[in-house]
C-alpha positions as CSV (number, residue, x, y, z in Angstrom):
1,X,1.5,-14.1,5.3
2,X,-0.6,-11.0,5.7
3,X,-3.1,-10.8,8.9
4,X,-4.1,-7.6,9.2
5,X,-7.0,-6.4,7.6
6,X,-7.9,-3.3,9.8
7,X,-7.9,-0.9,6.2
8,X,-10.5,-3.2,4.8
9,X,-12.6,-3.5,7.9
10,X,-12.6,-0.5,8.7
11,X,-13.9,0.2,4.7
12,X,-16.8,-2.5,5.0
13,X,-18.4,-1.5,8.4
14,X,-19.9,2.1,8.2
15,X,-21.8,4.2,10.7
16,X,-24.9,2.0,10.2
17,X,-24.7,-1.8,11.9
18,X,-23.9,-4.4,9.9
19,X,-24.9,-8.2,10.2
20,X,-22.0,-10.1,11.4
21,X,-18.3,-11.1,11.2
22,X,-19.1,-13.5,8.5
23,X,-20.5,-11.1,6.7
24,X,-18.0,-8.6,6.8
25,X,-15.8,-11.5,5.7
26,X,-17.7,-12.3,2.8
27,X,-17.4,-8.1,1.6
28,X,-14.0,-8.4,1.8
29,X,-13.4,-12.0,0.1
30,X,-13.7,-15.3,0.7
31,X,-10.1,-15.7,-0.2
32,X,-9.1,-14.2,3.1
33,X,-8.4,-16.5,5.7
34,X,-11.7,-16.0,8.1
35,X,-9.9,-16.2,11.4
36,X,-7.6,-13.5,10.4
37,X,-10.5,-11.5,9.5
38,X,-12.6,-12.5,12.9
39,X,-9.5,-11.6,15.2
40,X,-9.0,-8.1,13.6
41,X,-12.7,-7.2,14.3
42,X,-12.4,-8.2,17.2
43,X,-9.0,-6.4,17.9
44,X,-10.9,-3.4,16.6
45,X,-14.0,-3.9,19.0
46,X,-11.3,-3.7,21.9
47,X,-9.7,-0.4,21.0
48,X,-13.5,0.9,20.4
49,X,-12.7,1.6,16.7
50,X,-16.1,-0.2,16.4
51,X,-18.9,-0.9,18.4
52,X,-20.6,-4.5,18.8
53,X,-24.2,-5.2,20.3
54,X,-25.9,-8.2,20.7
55,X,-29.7,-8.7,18.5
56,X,-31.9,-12.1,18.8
57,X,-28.4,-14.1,19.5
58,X,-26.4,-12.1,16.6
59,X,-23.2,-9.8,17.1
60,X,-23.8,-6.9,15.0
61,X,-20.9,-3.8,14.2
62,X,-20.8,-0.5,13.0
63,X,-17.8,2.4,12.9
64,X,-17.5,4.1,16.4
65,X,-17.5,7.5,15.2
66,X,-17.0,9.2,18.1
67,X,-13.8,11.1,18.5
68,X,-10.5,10.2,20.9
69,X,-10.2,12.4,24.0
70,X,-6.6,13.7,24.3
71,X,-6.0,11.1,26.8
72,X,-7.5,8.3,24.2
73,X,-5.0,9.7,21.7
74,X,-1.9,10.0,23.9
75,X,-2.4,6.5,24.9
76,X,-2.8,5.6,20.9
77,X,0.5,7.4,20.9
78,X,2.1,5.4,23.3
79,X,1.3,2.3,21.9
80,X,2.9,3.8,18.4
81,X,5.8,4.7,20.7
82,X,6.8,1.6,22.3
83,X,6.5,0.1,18.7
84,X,9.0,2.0,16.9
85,X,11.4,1.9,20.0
86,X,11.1,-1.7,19.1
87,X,11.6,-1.2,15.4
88,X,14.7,1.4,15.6
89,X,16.4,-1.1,17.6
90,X,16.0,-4.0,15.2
91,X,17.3,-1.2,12.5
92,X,20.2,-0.6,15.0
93,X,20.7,-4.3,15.3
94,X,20.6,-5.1,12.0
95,X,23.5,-4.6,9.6
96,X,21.8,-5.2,6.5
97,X,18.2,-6.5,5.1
98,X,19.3,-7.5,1.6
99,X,21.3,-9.7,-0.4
100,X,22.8,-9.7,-3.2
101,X,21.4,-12.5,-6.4
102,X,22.5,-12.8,-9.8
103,X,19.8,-13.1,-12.2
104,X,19.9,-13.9,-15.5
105,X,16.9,-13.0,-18.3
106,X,16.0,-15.3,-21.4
107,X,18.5,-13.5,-23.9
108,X,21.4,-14.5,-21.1
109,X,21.8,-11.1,-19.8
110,X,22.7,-10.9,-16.3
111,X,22.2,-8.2,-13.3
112,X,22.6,-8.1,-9.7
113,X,19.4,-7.6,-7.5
114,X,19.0,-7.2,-4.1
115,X,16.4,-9.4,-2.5
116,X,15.0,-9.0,1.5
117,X,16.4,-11.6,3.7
118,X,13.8,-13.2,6.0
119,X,14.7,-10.9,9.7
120,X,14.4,-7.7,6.7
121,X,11.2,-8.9,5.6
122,X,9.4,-8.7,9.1
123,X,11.5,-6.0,10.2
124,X,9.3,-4.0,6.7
125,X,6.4,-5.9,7.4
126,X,6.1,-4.9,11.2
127,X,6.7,-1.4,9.6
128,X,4.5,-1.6,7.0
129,X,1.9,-2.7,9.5
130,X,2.3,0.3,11.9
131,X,2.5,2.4,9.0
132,X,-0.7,0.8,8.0
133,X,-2.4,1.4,11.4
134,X,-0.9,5.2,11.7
135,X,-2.8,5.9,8.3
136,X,-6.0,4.6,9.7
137,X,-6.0,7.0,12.6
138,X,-5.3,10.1,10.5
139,X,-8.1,8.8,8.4
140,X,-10.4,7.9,11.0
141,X,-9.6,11.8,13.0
142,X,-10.0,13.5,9.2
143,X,-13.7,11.7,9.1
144,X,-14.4,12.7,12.3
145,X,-13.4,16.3,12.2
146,X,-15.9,16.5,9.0
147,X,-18.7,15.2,11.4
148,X,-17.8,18.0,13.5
149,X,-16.8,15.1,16.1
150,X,-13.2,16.9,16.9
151,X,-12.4,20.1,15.5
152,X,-10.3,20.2,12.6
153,X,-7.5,22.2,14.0
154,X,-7.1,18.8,16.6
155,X,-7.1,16.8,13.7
156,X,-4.4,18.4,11.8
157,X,-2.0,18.2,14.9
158,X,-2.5,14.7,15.4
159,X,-1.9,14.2,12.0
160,X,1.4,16.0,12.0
161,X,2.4,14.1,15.1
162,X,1.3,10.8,13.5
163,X,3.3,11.9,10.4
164,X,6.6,13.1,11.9
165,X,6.1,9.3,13.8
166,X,5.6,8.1,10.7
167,X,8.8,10.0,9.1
168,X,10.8,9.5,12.1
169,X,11.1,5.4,11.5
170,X,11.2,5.5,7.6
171,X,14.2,8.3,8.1
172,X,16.1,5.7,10.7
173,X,15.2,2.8,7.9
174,X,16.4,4.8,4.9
175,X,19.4,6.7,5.6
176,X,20.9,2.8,6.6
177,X,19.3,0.2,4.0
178,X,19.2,0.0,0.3
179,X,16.8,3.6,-0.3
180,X,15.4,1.5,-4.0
181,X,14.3,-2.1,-2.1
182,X,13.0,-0.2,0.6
183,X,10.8,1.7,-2.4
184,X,10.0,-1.1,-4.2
185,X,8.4,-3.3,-0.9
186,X,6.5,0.1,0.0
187,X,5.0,0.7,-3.4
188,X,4.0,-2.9,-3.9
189,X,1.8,-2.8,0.0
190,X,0.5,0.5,0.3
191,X,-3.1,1.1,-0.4
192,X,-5.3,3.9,-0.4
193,X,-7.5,4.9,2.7
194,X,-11.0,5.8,2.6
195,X,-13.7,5.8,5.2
196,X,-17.5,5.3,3.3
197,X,-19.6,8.6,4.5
């Protein structure tokens, strides 16, 4: 089940203060469960990806455009560290992520497909969700460097560290697991990133 919601949040909630957690729920869809939502702002609050204040007994948010000091991003970078040292040793530990199923279609053709098996499924997920998270920060350092918040040529190295992070676990996870499921779970949960100016 899916729980973070960073990429939405971080769509809904602009530079101008919004009214509450409810409502940024309700922008996003009522569908979604509303803790999940709740906890991911206020996950976002404590890495000061937003700011909160307090008006006549309501928590209000808006975008914390201001941009990372080097020491803010190295200590982004650690946390993205000690993450995939976590992930390449589950790909390590892991000797496979699939299994084999024969399927068979109306006409009684038959094929082999490979299908995740559950520790594969939330190795890709925890990837996936890092991934996710790496995106938003490139994202988030491009907006900024259009404010004139950081300059661009600190943007575009933290964007090529983030990326060679990025390439760095999909390399370890590709060159060992079946290259097309790996494909097919990325295509079907990525999602374009856009910050509203």
């Amino acid at each position: 089940m899916r729980t973070n919601y960073d990429k939405e949040i971080m769509g809904v909630i602009g530079s101008q203060w919004c009214e509450s957690k409810t409502w940024v729920w309700k922008q996003i869809g009522v569908h979604v469960n509303k803790k999940h939502i709740f906890d991911n702002i206020d996950n976002l609050v404590s890495k000061e990806y937003l700011e909160e204040r307090e008006i006549k007994n309501k928590t209000q948010y808006r975008r914390n455009d201001k941009g990372d000091s080097e020491l803010g991003f190295l200590g982004i970078m650690k946390l993205f560290e000690d993450n995939q040292k976590t992930e390449l040793k589950e790909i390590e530990r892991l000797t496979t992520i699939s299994y084999g199923i024969y399927n068979v279609d109306e006409s009684g053709h038959g094929q082999w497909e490979n299908e995740l098996t559950n520790d594969g499924k939330e190795l890709l997920d925890h990837i996936q969700s890092e991934v996710d998270r790496a995106y938003t920060v490139i994202v988030r350092m491009n907006y900024q460097s259009k404010l004139k918040v950081i300059t661009q040529r600190i943007a575009d190295e933290r964007t090529n560290l983030l990326q060679r992070h990025i390439d760095k676990t999909m390399t370890a996870l590709t060159s060992k697991y079946d290259n097309n499921l790996i494909k097919k779970y990325f295509q079907n949960h990525v999602k374009n990133l856009e910050f509203k100016i």
